[in-house]
C-alpha positions in Angstrom: -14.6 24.3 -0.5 -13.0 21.8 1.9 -9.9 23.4 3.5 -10.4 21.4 7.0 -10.4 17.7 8.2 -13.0 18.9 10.5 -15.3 19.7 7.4 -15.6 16.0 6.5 -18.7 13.7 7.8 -17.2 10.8 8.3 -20.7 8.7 8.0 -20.5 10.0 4.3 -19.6 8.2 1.0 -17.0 10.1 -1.0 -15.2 9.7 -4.3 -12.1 10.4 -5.4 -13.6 13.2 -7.5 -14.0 14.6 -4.0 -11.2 13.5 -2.9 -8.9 15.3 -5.5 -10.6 19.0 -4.4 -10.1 18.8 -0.3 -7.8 21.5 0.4 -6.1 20.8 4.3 -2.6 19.2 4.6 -3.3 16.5 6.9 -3.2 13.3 4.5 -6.2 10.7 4.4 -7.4 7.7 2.8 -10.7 6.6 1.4 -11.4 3.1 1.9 -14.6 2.2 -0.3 -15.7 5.7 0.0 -15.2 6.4 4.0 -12.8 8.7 5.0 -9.5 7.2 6.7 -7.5 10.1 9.0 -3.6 8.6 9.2 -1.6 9.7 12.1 2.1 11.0 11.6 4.7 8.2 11.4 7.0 7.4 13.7 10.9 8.2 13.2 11.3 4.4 13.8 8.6 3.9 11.3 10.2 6.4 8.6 13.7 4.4 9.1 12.1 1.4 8.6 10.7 2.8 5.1 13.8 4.2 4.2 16.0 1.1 4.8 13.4 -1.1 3.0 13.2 1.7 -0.1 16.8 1.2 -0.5 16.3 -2.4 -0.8 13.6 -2.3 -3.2 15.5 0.2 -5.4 19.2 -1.1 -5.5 17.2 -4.9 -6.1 15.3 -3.5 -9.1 18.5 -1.5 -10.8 21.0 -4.2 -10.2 18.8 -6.4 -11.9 17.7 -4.4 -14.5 13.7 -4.9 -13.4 11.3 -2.8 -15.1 9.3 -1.9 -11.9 9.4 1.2 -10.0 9.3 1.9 -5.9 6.7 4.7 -4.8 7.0 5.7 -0.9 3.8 7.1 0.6 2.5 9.4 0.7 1.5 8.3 -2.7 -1.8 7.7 -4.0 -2.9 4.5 -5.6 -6.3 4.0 -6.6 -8.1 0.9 -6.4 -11.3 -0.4 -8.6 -14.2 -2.7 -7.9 -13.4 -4.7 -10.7 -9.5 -5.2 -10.7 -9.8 -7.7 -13.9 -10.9 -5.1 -16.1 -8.5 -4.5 -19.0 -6.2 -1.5 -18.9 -8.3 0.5 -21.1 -11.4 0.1 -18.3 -9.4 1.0 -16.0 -8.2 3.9 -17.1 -11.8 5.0 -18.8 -13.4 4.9 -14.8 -14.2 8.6 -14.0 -13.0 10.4 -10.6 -16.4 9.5 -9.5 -16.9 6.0 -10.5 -13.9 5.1 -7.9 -13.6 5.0 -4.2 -10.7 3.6 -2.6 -7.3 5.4 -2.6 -4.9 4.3 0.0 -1.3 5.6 0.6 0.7 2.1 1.3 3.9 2.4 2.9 5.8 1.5 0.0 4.9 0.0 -3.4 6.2 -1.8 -6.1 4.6 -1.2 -9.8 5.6 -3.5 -12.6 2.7 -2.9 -14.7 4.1 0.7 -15.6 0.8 1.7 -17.8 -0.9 1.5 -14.1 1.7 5.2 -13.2 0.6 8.6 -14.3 0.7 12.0 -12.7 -1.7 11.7 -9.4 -0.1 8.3 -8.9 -1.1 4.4 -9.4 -4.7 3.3 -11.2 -4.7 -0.1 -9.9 -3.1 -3.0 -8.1 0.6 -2.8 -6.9 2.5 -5.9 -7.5 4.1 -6.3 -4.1 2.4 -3.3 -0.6 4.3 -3.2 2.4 3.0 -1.7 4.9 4.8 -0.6 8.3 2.1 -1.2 11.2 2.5 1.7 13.5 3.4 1.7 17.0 1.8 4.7 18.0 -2.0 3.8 16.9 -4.4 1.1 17.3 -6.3 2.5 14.4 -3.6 2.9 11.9 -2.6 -0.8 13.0 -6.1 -2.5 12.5 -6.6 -0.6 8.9 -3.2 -2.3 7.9 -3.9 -5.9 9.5 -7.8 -6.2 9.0 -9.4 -3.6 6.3 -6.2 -3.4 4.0 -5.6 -6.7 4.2 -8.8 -7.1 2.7 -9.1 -4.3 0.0 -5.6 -5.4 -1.4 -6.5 -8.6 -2.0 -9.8 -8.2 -3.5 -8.3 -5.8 -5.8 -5.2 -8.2 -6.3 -2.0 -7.1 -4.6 -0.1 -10.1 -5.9 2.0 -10.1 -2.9 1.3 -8.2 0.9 4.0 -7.8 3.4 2.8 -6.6 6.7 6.4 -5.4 9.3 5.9 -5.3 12.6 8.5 -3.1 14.5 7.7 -4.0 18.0 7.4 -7.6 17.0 10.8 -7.4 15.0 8.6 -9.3 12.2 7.4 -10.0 8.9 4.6 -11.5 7.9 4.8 -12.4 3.9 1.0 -12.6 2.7 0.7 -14.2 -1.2 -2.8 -13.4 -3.4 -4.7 -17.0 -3.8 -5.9 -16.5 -7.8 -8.9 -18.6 -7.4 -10.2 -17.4 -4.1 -8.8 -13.4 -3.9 -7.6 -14.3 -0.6 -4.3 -14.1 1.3 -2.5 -17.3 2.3 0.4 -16.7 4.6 3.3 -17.7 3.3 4.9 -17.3 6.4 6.3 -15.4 9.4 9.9 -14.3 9.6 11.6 -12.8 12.4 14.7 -11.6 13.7 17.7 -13.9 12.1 15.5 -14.6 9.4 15.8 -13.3 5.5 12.6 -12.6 3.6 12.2 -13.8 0.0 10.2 -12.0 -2.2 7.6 -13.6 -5.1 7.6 -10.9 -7.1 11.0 -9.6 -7.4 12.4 -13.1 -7.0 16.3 -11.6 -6.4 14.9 -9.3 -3.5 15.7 -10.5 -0.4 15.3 -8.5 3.0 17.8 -9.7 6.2 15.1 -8.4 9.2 17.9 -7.7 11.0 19.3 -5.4 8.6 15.2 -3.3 8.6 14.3 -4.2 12.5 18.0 -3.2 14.1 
């Protein structure tokens, strides 16, 4: 039984079959099957997520959206083949998938992707906070999520940058599975969301 981070090998491949039956409180990622420590947020980081959960929830109720906001840490599993129909998806064993990530915040509107231990495939909309406090935590968001989102098509990738007082608004090219900036937005700026077209985000209002 796993009931220490120390008991991992981090040059191993694991499952989230393995996953599901570590015992230790610190919280971790897989990302295709390597293990992914994540460093305690910051209290700037956790106000950014709260202001911007507030956002996402008030512009989904007022507008009667059927979408729901998850905050990590929450568990969304991701699958080498993100066309697969539903029923696919849903028929992959615990062992037949490797990549579970805990964005930031996430925005389902597929709601047949939600059951009990979290999301089975592709957000609509990930934003994710870089952190100021580590390097690591930073890259993962910026180079290997960046990637794993949009081969497993998160429609739409925000990426906040506290220090920078920025957004940078990332939209999934269908034909390629890439990202194609859609642009930078900084300080007097308002973000528009794709998605959830009535969501907009005033950086000033998140980044104060």
């Amino acid at each position: 039984m796993i009931t220490s981070l120390d008991q991992l090998d981090f040059n191993k491949t694991y499952s989230y079959a393995d996953y599901l039956t570590w015992q230790f409180e610190e919280f971790v990622e897989l990302i295709k099957g390597k293990v992914m420590p994540m460093s305690a947020p910051s209290r700037s980081h956790q106000k950014i997520s709260i202001f911007l959960s507030k956002v996402l929830v008030d512009c989904i109720e007022n507008n009667h959206l059927e979408c729901e906001v998850y905050a990590a840490p929450f568990d969304v599993r991701l699958l080498k083949n993100p066309n697969e129909c539903l029923e696919n998806r849903i028929g992959k064993t615990d062992k037949e998938i490797y990549t579970v990530v805990q964005p930031d915040l996430c925005v389902i509107c597929d709601l047949e992707k939600l059951d009990d231990r979290g999301c089975n495939g592709a957000p609509e909309l990930i934003i994710e906070i870089v952190s100021e406090k580590s390097a690591v935590n930073a890259n993962r968001d910026v180079i290997e999520k960046y990637a794993i989102y949009a081969e497993n098509g998160v429609v739409e990738y925000w990426l906040v940058r506290p220090l920078e007082k920025t957004v940078q608004k990332n939209l999934l090219n269908l034909a390629t599975h890439k990202y194609e900036v859609e642009g930078f937005y900084g300080i007097n700026d308002t973000v528009f969301s794709t998605v959830l077209p009535s969501l907009e985000v005033e950086i000033n209002y998140v980044l104060r």
